[in-house]
py3Dmol code that shows the C-alpha trace and the ligand (Angstrom):
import py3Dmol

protein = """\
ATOM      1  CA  UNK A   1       0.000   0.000   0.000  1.00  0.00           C
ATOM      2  CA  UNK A   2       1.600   3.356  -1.096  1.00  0.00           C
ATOM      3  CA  UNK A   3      -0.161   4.894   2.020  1.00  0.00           C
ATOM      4  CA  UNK A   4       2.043   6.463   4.528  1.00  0.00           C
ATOM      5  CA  UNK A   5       2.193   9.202   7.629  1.00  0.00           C
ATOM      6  CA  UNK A   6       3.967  11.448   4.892  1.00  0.00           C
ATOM      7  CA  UNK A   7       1.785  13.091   2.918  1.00  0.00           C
ATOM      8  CA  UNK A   8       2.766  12.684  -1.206  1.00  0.00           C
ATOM      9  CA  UNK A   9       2.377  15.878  -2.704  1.00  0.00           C
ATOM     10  CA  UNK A  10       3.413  15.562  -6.534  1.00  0.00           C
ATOM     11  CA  UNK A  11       3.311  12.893  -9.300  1.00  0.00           C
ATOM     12  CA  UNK A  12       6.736  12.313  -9.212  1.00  0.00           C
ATOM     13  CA  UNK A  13       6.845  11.173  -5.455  1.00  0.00           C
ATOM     14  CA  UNK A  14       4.505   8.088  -6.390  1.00  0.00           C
ATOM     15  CA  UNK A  15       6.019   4.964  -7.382  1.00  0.00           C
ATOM     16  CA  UNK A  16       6.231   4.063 -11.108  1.00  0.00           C
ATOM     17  CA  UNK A  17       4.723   0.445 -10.415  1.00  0.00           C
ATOM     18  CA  UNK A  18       1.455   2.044  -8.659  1.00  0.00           C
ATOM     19  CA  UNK A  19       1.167   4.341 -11.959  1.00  0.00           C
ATOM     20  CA  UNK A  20       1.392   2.060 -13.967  1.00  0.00           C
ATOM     21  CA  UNK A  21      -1.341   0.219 -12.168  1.00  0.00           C
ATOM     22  CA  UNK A  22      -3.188   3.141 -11.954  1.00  0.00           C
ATOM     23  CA  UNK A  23      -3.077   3.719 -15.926  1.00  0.00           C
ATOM     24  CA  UNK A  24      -4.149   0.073 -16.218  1.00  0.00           C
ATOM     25  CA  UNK A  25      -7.006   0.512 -14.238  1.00  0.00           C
ATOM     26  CA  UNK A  26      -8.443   3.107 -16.172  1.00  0.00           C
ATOM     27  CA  UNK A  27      -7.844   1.451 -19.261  1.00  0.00           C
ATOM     28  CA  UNK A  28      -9.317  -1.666 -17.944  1.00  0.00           C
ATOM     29  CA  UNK A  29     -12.076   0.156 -16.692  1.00  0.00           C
ATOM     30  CA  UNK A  30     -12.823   1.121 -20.299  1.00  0.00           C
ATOM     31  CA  UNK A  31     -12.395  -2.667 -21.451  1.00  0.00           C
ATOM     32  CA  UNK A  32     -14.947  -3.687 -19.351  1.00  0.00           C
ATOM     33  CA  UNK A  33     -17.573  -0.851 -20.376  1.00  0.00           C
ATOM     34  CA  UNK A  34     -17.478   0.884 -17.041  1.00  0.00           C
ATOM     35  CA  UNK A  35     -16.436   4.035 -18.013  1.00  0.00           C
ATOM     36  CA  UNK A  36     -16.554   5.938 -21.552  1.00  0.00           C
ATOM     37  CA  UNK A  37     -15.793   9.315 -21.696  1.00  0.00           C
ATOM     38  CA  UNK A  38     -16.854  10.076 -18.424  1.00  0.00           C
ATOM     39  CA  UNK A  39     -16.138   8.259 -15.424  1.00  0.00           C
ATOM     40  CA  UNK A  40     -13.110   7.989 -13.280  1.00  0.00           C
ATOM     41  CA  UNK A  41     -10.774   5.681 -11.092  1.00  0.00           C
ATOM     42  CA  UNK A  42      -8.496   7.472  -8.245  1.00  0.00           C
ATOM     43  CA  UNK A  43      -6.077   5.709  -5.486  1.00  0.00           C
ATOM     44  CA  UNK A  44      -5.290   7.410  -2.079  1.00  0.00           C
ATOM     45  CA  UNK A  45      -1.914   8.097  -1.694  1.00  0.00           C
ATOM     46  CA  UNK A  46      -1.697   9.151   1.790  1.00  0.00           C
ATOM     47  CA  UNK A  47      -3.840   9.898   4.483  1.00  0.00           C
ATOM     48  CA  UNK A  48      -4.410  13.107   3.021  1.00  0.00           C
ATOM     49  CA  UNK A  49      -3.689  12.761  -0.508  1.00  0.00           C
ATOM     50  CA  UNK A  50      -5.025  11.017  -3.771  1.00  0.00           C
ATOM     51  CA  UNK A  51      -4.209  10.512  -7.564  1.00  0.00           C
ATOM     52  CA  UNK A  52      -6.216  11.375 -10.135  1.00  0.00           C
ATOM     53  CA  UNK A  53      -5.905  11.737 -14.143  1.00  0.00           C
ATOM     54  CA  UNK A  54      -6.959  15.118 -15.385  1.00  0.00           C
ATOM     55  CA  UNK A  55     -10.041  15.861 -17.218  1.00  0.00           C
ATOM     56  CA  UNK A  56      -9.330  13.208 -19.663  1.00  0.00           C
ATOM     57  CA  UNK A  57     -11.377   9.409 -21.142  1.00  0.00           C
ATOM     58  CA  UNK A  58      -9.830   7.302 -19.113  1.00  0.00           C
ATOM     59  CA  UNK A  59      -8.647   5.223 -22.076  1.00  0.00           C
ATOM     60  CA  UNK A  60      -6.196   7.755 -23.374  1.00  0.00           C
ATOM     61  CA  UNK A  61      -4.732   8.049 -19.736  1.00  0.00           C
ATOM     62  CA  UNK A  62      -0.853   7.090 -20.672  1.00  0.00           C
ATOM     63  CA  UNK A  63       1.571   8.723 -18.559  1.00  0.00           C
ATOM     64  CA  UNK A  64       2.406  10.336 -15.519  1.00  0.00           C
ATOM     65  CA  UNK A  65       2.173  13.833 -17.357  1.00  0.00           C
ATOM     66  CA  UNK A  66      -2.063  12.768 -17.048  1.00  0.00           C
ATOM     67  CA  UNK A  67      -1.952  12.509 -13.304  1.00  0.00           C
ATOM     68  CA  UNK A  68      -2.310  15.006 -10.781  1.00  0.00           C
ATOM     69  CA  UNK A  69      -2.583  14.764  -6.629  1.00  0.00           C
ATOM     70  CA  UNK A  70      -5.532  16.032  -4.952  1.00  0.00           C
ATOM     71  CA  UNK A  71      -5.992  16.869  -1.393  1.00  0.00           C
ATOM     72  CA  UNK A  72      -8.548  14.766   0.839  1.00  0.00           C
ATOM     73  CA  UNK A  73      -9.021  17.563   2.657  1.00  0.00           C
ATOM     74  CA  UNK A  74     -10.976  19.414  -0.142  1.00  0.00           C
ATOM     75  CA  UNK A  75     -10.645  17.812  -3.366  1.00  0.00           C
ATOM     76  CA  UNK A  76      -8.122  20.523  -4.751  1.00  0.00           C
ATOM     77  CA  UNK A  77      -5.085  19.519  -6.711  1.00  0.00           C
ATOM     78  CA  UNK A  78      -1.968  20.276  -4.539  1.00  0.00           C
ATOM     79  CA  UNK A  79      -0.458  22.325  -7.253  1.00  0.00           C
ATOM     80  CA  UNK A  80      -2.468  25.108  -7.523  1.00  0.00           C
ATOM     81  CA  UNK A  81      -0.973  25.059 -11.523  1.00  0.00           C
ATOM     82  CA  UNK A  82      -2.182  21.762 -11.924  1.00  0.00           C
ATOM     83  CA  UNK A  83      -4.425  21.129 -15.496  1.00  0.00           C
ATOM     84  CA  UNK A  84      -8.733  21.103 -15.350  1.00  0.00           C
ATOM     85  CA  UNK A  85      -9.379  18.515 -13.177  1.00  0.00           C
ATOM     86  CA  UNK A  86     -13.327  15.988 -13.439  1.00  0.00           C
ATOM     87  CA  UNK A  87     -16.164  18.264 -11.669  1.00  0.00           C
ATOM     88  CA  UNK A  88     -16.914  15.473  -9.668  1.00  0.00           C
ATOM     89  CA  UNK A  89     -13.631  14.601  -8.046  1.00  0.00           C
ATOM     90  CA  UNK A  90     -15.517  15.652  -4.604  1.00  0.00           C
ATOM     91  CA  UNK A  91     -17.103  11.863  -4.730  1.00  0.00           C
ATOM     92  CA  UNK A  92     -13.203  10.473  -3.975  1.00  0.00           C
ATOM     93  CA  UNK A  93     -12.120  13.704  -1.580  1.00  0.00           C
ATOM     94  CA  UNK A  94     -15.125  12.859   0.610  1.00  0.00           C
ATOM     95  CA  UNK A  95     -14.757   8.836   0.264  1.00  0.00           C
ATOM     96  CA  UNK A  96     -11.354   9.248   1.747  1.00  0.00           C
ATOM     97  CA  UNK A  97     -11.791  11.422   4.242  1.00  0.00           C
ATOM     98  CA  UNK A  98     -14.658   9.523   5.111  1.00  0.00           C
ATOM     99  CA  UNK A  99     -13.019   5.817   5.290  1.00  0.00           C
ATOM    100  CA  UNK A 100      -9.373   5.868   6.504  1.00  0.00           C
ATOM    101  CA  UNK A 101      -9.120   2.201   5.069  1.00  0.00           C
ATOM    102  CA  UNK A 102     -10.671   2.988   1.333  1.00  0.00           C
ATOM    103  CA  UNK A 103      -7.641   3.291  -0.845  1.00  0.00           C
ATOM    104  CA  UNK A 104      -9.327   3.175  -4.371  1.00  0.00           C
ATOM    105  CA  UNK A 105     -12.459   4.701  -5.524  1.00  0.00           C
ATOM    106  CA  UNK A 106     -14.519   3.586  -9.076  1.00  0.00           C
ATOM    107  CA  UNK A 107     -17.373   6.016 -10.570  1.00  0.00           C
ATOM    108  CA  UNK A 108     -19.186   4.751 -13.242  1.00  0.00           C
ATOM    109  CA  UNK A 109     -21.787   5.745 -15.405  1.00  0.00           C
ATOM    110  CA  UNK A 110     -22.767   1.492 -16.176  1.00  0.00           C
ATOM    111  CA  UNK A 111     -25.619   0.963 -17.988  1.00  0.00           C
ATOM    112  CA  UNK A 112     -25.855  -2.004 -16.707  1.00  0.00           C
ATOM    113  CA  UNK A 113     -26.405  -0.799 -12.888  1.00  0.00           C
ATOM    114  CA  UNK A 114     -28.537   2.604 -14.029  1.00  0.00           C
ATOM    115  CA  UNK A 115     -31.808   0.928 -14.455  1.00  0.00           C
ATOM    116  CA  UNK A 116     -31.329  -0.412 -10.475  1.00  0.00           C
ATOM    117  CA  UNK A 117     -30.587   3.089  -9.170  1.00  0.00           C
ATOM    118  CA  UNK A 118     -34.095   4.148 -10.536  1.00  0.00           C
ATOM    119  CA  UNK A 119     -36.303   1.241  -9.919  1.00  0.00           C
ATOM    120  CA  UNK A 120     -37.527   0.243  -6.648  1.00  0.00           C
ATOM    121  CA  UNK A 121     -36.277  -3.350  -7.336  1.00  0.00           C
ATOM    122  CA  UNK A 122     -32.798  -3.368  -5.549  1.00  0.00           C
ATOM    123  CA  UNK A 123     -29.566  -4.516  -6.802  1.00  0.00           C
ATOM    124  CA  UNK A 124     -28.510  -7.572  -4.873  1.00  0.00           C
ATOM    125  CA  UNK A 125     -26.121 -10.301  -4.797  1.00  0.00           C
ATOM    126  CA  UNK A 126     -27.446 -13.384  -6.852  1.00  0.00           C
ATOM    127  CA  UNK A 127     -24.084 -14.440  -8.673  1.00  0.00           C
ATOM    128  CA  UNK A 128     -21.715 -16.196  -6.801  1.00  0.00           C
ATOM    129  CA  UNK A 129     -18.500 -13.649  -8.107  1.00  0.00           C
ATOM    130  CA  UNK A 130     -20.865 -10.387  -6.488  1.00  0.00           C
ATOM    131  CA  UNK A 131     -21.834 -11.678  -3.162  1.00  0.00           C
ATOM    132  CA  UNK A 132     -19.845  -8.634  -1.862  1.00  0.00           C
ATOM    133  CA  UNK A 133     -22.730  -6.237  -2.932  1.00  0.00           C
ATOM    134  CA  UNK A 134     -24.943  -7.774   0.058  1.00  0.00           C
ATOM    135  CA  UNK A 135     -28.805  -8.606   0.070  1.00  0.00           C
ATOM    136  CA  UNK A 136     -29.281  -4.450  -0.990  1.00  0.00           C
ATOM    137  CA  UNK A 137     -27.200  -2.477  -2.479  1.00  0.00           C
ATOM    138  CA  UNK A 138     -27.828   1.172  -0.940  1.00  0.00           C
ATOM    139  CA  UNK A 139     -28.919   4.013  -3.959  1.00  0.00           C
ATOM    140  CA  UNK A 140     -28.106   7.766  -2.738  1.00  0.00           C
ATOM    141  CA  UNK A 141     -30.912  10.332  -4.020  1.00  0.00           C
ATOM    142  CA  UNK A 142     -29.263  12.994  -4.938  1.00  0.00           C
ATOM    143  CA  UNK A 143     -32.910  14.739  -4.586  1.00  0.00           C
ATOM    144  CA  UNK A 144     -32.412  14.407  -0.857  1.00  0.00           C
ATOM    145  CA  UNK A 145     -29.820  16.810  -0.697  1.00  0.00           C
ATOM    146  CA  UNK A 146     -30.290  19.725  -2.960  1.00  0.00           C
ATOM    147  CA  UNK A 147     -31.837  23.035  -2.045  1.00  0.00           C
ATOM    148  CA  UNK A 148     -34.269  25.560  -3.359  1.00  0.00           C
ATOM    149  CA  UNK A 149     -31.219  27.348  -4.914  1.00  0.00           C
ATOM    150  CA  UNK A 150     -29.265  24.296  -5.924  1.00  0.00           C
ATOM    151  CA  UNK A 151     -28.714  23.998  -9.923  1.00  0.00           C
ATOM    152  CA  UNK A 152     -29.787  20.030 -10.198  1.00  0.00           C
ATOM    153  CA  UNK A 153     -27.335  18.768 -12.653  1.00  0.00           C
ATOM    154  CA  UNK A 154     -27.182  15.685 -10.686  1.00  0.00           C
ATOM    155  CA  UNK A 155     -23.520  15.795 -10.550  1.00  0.00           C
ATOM    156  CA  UNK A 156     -21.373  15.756  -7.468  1.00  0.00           C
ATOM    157  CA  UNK A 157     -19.713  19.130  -7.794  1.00  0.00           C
ATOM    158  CA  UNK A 158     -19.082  20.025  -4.272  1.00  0.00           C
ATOM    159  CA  UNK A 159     -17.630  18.946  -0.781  1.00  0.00           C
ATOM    160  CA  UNK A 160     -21.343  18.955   0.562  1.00  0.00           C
ATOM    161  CA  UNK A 161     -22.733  17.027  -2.277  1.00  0.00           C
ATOM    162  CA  UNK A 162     -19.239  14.411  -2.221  1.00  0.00           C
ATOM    163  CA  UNK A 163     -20.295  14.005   2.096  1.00  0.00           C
ATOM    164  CA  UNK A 164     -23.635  12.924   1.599  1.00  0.00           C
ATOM    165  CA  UNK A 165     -22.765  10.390  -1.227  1.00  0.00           C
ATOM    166  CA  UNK A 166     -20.101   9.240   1.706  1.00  0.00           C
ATOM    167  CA  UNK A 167     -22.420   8.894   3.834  1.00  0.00           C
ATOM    168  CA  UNK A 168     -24.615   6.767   2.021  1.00  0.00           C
ATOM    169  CA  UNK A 169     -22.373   3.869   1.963  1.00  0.00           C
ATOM    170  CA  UNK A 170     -23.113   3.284   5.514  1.00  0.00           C
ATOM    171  CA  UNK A 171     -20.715   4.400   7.962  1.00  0.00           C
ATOM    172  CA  UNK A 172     -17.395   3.280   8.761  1.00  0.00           C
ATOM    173  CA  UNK A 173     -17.412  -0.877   9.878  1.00  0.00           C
ATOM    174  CA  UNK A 174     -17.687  -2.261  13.426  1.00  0.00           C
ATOM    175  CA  UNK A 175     -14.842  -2.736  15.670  1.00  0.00           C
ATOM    176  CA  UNK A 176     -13.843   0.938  14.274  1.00  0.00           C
ATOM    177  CA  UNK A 177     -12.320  -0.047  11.143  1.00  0.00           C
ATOM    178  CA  UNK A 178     -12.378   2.627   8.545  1.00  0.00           C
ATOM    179  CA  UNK A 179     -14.211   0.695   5.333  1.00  0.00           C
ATOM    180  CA  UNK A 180     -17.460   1.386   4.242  1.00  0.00           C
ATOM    181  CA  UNK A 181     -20.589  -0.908   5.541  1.00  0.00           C
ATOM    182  CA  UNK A 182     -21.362  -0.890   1.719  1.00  0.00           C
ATOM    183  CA  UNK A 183     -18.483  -1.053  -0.447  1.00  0.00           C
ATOM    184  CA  UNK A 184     -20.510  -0.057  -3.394  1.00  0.00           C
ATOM    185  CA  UNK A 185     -23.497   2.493  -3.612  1.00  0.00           C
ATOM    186  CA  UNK A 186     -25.760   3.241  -6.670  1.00  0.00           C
ATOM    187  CA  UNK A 187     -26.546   7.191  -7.458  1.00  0.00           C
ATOM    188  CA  UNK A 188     -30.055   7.874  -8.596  1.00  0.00           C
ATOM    189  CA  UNK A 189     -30.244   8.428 -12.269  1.00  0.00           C
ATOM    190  CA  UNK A 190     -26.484   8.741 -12.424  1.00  0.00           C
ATOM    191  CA  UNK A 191     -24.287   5.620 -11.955  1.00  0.00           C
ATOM    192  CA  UNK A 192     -22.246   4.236  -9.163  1.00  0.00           C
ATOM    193  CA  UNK A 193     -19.092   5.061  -6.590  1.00  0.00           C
ATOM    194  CA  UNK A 194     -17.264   1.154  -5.791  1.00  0.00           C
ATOM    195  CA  UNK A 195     -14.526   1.345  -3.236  1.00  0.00           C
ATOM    196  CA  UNK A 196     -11.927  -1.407  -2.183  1.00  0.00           C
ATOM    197  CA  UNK A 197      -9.014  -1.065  -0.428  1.00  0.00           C
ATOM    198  CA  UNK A 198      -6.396  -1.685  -3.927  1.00  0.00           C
ATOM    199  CA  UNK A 199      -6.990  -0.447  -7.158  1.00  0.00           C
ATOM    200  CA  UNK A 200      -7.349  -4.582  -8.417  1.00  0.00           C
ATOM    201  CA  UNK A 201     -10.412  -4.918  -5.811  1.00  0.00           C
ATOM    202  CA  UNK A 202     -12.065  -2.011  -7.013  1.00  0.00           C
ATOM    203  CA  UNK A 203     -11.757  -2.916 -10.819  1.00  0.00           C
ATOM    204  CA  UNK A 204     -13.097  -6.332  -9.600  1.00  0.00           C
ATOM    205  CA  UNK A 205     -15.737  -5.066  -7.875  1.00  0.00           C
ATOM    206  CA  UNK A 206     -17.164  -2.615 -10.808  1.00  0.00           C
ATOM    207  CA  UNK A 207     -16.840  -5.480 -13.297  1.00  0.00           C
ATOM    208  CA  UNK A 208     -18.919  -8.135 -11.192  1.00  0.00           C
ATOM    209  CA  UNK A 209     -21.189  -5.439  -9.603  1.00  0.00           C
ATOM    210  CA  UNK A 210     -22.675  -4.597 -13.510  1.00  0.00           C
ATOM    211  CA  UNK A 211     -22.168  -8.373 -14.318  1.00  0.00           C
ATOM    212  CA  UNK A 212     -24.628  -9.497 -11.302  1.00  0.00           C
ATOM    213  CA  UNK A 213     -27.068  -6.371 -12.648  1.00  0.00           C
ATOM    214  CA  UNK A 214     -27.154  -7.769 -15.914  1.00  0.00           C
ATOM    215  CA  UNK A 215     -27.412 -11.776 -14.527  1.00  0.00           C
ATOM    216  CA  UNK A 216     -30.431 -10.241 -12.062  1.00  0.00           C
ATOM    217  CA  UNK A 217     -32.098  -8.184 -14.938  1.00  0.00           C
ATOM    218  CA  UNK A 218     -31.792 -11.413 -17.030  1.00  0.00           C
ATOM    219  CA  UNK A 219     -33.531 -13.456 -14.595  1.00  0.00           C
ATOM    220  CA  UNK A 220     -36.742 -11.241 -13.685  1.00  0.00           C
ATOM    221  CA  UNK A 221     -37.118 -10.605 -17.325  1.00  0.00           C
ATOM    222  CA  UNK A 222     -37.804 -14.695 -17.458  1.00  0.00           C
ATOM    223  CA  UNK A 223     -40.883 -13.426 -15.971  1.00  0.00           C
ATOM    224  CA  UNK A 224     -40.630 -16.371 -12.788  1.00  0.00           C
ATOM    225  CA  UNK A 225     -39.606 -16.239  -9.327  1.00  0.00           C
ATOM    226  CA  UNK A 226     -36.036 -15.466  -8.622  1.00  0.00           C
ATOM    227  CA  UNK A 227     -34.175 -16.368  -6.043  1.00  0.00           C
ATOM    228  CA  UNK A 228     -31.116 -14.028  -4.412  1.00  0.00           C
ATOM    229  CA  UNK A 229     -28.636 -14.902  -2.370  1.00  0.00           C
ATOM    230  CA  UNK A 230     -29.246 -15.163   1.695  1.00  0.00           C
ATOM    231  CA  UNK A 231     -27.102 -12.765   3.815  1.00  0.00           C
ATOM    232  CA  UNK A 232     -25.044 -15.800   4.535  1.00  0.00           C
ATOM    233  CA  UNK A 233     -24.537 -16.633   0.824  1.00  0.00           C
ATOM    234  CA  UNK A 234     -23.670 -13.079  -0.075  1.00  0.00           C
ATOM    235  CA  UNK A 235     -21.337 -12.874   2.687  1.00  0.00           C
ATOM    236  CA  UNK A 236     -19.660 -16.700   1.987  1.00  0.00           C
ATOM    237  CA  UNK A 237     -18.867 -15.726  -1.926  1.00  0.00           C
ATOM    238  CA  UNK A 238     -17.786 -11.945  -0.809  1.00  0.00           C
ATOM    239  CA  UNK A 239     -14.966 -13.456   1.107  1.00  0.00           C
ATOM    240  CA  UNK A 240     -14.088 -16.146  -1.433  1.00  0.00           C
ATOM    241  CA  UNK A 241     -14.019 -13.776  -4.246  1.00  0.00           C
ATOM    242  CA  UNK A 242     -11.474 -11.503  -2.050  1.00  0.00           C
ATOM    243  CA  UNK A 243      -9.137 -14.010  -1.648  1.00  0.00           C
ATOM    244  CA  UNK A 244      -8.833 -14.476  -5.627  1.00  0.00           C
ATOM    245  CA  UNK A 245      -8.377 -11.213  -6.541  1.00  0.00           C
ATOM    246  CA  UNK A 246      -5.059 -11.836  -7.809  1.00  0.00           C
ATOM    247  CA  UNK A 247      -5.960 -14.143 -10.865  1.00  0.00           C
ATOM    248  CA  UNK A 248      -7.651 -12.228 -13.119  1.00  0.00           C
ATOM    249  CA  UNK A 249      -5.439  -8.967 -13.027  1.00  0.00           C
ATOM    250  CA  UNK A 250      -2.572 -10.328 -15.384  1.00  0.00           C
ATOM    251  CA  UNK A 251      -5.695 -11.460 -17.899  1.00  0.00           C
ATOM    252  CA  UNK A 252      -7.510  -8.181 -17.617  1.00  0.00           C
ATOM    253  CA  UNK A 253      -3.523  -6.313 -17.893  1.00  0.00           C
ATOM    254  CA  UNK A 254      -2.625  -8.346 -21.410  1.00  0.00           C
ATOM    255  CA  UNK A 255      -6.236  -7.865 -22.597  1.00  0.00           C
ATOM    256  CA  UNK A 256      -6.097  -4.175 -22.703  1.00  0.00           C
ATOM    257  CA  UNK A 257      -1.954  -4.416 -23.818  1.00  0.00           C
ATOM    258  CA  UNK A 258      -2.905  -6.065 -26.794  1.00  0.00           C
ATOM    259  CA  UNK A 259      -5.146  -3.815 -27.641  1.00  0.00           C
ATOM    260  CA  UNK A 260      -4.084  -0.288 -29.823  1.00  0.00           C
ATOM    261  CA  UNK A 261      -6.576   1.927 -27.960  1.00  0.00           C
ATOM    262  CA  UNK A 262      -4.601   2.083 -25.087  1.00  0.00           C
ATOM    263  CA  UNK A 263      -0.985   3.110 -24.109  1.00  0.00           C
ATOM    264  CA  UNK A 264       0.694   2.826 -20.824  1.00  0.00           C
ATOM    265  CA  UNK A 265       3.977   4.749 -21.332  1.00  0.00           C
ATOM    266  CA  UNK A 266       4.527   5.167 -17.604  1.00  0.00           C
TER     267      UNK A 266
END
"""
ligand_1 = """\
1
ZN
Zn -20.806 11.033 -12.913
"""
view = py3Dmol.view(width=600, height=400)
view.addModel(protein, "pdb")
view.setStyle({"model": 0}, {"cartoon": {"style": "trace"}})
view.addModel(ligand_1, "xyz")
view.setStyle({"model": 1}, {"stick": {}})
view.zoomTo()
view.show()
């Protein structure tokens, strides 16, 4: 874990392995159809940092030049020089300063998951690779928190908006540990936020959260009963699915190397 008492300030303090990584996430990320133009992967760097690309498709993220370091604190880049940065970096800012132990952060736009953030069927866990989304997966209304005044573009723009989103995965764990209750949370009309505590986890989490939304669509559009996992179920195949993180990262890493689209020149 790059995360450290000593805060990392620039681009050039941050290992080349973890941005290379990094670019490989995002490109992945694309691969999988979890992000187009829009959408965004970040990994804390310290306790009160966090990497970003700039205002960029994450596909054509290829070098450290694309990167800049925010601050937890209030989702400003460091460098006060730094290039335009996503609008909705305030999603990651608040994650992290919300869960000490939640060092990567996925939003997504999925199609896939969209049509649960607006229906009141709930996403939950009925494929044995997903069981980490739980019996109900938790979907943040971003009606709940606007004002008279606000302008309701539905993005998360601000510190305010970026703390209720945090909030909505549930509070930090029991026994005090600083993950989310929920490690993934839909956004009304809008997409999702996944977190994990490595950038591999939170890849495999977006890819198997929109793969158990299609499998569940599938099913109740057989018209029949369908049957979800039990909390016990979800909770057995969440922990056997973290334990095998590691195997499909090199397939998922040559997949998007042998493919032109993307360059990781880090
Ligand atoms: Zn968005």
């Amino acid at each position: 874990m790059p995360d450290s008492d000593t805060p990392v300030t620039k681009v050039s303090q941050v290992s080349p392995d973890l941005i290379r990584k990094y670019i490989d996430g995002c490109h992945i990320l694309h691969y999988y159809d979890l992000v187009d133009a829009y959408g965004h992967l970040s990994v804390r760097l310290s306790p009160s940092t966090f990497l970003m690309s700039r205002y960029m498709a994450p596909a054509l993220v290829a070098w450290p030049e694309d990167l800049v370091v925010y601050k937890v604190e209030d989702g400003e880049p460091v460098d006060p020089n730094a290039p335009r940065g996503f609008s909705e970096r305030f999603i990651h800012s608040e994650i992290y300063k919300a869960y000490p132990d939640v060092h990567a952060t996925v939003h997504s736009h999925s199609l896939t998951v969209i049509p649960f953030s607006i229906s009141s069927q709930p996403l939950s866990a009925c494929f044995h690779m997903a069981g980490f989304l739980g019996c109900r997966v938790p979907v943040w209304d971003m009606d709940t928190v606007y004002t008279d005044d606000d302008h309701r573009s539905m993005l998360v723009s601000s510190t305010r908006f970026g703390m209720s989103l945090a909030q909505a995965l549930g509070g930090a764990g029991e026994g005090g540990r600083g993950e989310p209750r929920y490690p993934v949370v839909l956004m009304r009309g809008h997409g999702m936020v996944v977190t994990a505590d490595r950038i591999e986890m939170v890849v495999l989490r977006s890819i198997y959260t929109a793969q158990n939304a299609r499998v569940q669509q599938s099913a109740i559009g057989l018209g029949g009963a369908v049957k979800l996992f039990t909390e016990k179920e979800a909770r057995d195949t969440g922990g056997t699915t973290a334990q095998g993180a590691v195997k499909p990262w090199p397939l998922w890493k040559r997949e998007v190397e042998n493919s032109t689209l993307y360059q990781n020149l880090a």
